[in-house]
Residue, then its C-alpha position, 0 to 999 in steps of 0.5 A: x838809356x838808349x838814344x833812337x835815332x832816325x836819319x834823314x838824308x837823302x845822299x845815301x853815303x853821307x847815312x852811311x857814314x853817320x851811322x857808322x859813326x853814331x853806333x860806335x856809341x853803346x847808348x845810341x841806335x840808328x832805328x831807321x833811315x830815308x832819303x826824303x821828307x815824306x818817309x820821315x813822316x811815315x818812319x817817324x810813326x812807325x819807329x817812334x824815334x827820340x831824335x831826327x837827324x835830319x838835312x834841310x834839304x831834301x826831295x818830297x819835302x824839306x827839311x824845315x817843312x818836314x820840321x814844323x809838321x813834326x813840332x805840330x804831330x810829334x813834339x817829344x820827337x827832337x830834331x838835329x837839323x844837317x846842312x852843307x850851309x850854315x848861313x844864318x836864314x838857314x839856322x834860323x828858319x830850321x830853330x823857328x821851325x822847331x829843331x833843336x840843334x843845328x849841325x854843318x856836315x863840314x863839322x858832322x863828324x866831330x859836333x854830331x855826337x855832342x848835338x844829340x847829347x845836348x837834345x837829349x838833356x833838353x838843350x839846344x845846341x849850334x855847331x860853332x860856324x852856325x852859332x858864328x853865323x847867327x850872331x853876326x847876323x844879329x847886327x844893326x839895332x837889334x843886335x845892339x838892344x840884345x847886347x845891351x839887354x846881355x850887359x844889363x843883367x848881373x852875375x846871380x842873373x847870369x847864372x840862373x840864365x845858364x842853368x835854364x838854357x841848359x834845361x834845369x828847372x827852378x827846383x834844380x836851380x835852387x838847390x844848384x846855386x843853394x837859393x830858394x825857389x822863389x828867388x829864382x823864379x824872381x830871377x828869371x822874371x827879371x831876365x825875360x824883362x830885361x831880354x824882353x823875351x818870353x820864353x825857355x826857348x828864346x832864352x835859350x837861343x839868347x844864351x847860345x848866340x852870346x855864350x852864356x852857355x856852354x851846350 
């Protein structure tokens, strides 16, 4: 199956060099490029694209505005967010927004690949600087809640954690860890509780920010 992807970056040299990249891939196809965040819009309706890879900031329209309009018109359409910078406001403010995966373009070249790859099964994914920088962030008393929440919970729970971060669903589970549906329906229950979050998303960054994941 062919991935298209539609690049988004408004330093022409810095396209060229990831397409060249991206289509040394069989399955991967570079359907359209821009340089700012209207002409996502527009290309984005036009070429029908599987996933953005797109840089936060650029003219017309940034990246993480470009981003929240996508998740509104175009939600099946996943969104690699690029940056120069991986502090965590930016990583954060571009996951809120909607993107899937967050990449430096220090890191590109190696993380990119595997990015797509991991939207394209359904999961999210952070470049390690930007995973690094948001797990430092998350200090003082929430950081503390959320490493108690993550100590709390046991090997099955852990498990069943895993498999939904990487977008398997309770069938899947079921016959992965060879137990019924229902139990894992239990399971991830309880983890929401114990988490207090509410979400396959907010699961899924959990599990990211603290390495119950390997996407």
């Amino acid at each position: 199956m062919t991935v298209r992807i539609l690049l988004a970056d408004d330093h022409q040299l810095f396209r060229d060099a990831l397409r060249v990249m991206l289509e040394q891939e069989k399955s991967i196809q570079v359907v359209a490029e821009t340089g700012d965040g209207l002409g996502v819009l527009k290309l984005v309706r036009e070429t029908h694209p599987d996933v953005l890879c797109m840089d936060i900031n650029m003219p017309g329209m940034n990246g993480i505005a470009t981003t929240r309009r996508l998740a509104a018109l175009c939600p099946t359409v996943k969104v690699i967010g690029l940056s120069a910078f991986s502090d965590q406001r930016s990583v954060l403010d571009m996951l809120e927004a909607g993107a899937s995966a967050y990449v430096t373009k220090a890191a590109a070249s190696d993380e990119l690949l595997r990015a797509v790859k991991a939207v394209g099964r359904g999961q999210q994914y952070l470049c390690p600087d930007a995973a690094t920088m948001v797990a430092q962030g998350r200090s003082g008393k929430n950081g503390q809640r959320e490493a108690s929440g993550a100590a709390s919970l046991g090997a099955r729970e852990r498990q069943v954690l895993q498999l939904v971060a990487e977008g398997h669903s309770s069938p899947q589970i079921s016959g992965h860890l060879h137990i019924a549906p229902s139990t894992v329906d239990v399971h991830r229950r309880n983890i929401m509780r114990k988490l207090n979050l509410h979400n396959v998303a907010d699961l899924t960054k959990f599990a990211i920010r603290y390495g119950l994941t390997a996407c």
